[in-house]
C-alpha positions in Angstrom: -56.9 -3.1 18.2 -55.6 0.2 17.0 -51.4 0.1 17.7 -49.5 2.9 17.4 -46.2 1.9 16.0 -42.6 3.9 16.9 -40.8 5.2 14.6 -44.1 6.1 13.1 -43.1 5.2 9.4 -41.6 1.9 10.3 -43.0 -0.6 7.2 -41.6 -3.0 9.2 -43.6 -2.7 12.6 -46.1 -1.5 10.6 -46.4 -5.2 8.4 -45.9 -6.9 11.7 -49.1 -5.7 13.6 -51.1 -5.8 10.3 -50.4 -9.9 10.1 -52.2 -10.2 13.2 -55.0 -8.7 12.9 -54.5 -5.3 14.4 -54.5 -1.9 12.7 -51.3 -0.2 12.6 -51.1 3.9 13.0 -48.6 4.8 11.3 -47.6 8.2 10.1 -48.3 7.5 6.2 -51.8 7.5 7.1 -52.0 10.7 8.4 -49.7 12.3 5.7 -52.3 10.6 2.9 -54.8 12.6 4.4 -53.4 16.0 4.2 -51.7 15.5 0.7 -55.4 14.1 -0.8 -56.9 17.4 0.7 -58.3 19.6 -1.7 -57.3 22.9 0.3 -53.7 22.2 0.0 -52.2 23.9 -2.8 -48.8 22.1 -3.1 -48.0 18.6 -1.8 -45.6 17.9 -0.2 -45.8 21.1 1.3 -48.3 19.9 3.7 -48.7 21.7 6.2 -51.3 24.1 6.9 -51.5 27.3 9.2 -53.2 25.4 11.3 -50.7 22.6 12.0 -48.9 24.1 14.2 -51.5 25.6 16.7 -53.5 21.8 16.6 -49.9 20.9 17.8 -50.4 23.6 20.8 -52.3 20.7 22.5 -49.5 18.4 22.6 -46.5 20.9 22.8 -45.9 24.5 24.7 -45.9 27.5 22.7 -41.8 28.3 23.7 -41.8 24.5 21.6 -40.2 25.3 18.1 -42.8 25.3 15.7 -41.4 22.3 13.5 -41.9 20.3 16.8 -45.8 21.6 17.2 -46.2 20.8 13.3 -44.9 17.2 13.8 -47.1 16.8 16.9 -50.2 17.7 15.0 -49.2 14.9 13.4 -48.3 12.3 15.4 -50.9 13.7 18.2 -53.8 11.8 16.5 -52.0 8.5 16.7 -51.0 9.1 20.2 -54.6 9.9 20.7 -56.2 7.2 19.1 -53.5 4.3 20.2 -55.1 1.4 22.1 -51.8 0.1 22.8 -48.2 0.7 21.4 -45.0 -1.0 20.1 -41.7 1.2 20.6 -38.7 0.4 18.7 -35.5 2.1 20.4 -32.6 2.8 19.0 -33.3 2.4 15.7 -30.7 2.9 12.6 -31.9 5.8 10.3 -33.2 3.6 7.6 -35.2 1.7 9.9 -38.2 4.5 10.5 -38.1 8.5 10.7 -35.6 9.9 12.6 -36.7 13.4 12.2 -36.7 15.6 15.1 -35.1 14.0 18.4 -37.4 16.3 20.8 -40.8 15.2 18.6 -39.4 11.9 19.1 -39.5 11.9 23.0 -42.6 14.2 23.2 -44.6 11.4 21.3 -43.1 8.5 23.1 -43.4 10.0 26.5 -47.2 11.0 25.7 -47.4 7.3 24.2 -46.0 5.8 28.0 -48.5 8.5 29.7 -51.8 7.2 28.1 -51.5 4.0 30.6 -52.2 1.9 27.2 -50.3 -1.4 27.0 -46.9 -0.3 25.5 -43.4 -2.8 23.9 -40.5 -1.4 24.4 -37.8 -3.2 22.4 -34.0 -2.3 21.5 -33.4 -2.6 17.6 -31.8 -5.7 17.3 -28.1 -6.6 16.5 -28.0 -9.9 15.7 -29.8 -13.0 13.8 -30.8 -14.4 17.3 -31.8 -11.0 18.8 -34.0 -10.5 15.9 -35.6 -13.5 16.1 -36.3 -12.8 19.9 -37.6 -8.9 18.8 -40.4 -10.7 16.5 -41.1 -13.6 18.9 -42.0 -10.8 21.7 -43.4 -8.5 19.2 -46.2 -11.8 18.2 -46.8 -12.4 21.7 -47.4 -9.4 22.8 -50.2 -8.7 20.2 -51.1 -12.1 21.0 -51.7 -11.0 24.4 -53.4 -8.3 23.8 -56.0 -10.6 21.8 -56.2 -12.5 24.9 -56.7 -9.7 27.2 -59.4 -7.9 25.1 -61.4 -11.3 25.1 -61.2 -11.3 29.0 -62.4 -8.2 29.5 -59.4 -7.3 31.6 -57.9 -3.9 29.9 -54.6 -2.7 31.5 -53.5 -6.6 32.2 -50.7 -6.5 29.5 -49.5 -3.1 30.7 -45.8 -4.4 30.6 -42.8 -3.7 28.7 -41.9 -7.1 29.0 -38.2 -5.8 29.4 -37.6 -7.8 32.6 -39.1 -11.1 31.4 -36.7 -14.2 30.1 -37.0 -15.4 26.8 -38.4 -18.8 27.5 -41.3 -16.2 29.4 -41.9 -14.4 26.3 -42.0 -17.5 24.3 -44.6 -19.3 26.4 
């Protein structure tokens, strides 16, 4: 399955979904693309005229047009996402920080879609992140299971309310 990863440029997340089989999108993709392109003159100045109007379809007009440039970014992955893994409250080092309002226009259209979607707090501690990878495994684990059964929406959980010894079965 395609998995969109949040932060988009998390390595970490990214590694994670990729050693089980998934496809991560992740914002490097997308950024390959445009500085490859012939038509742009001068990586990393790469953004086009048109950036910000394919962001129209994601963001208002009245939307600062740094927003609508990162959303015709991010848009495809939203787009293309078969489920998602959200990492809050990251430190700065941990993914892109960027812009705060591209942030929550990207993770509210990623909740929207109605694709299965982990939410998980950075963790703080040795245990905690051993808990963050053990829910992160199951839940791409699950959504093995799920797309075997033919049952799509069944992992549609944040698993935020479960126990650990839930998440670990």
């Amino acid at each position: 399955m395609k998995i969109a990863v949040f932060p988009p440029n998390s390595l970490i997340l990214a590694d994670m979904v990729e050693r089980r089989g998934h496809e991560p999108l992740v914002i490097q993709k997308e950024i390959r693309k445009k500085v490859t392109d012939p038509e742009i003159d001068s990586p990393p100045f790469n953004i086009t005229e048109e950036e910000p109007i394919k962001g129209l379809k994601y963001a208002a007009i009245e939307v600062p047009s740094g927003v609508r440039g990162r959303m015709a970014i991010f848009g495809p992955i939203i787009d293309e996402a078969e489920a998602a893994i959200i990492m809050e409250d990251a430190p700065y080092g941990f993914g892109c920080i960027g812009c705060a309002r591209t942030n929550e226009l990207s993770m509210y259209f990623l909740r929207k879609r109605g694709i299965p979607v982990l939410e998980i707090h950075y963790p703080k501690t040795r245990e905690e992140t051993m808990e963050v990878v053990n829910r992160i495994n199951t839940f791409l684990d699950e959504l093995d299971k799920s797309d075997d059964s033919e049952e799509p929406g069944k992992t549609n959980e944040t698993q935020e309310g479960k126990t650990k010894e839930q998440v670990e079965e």
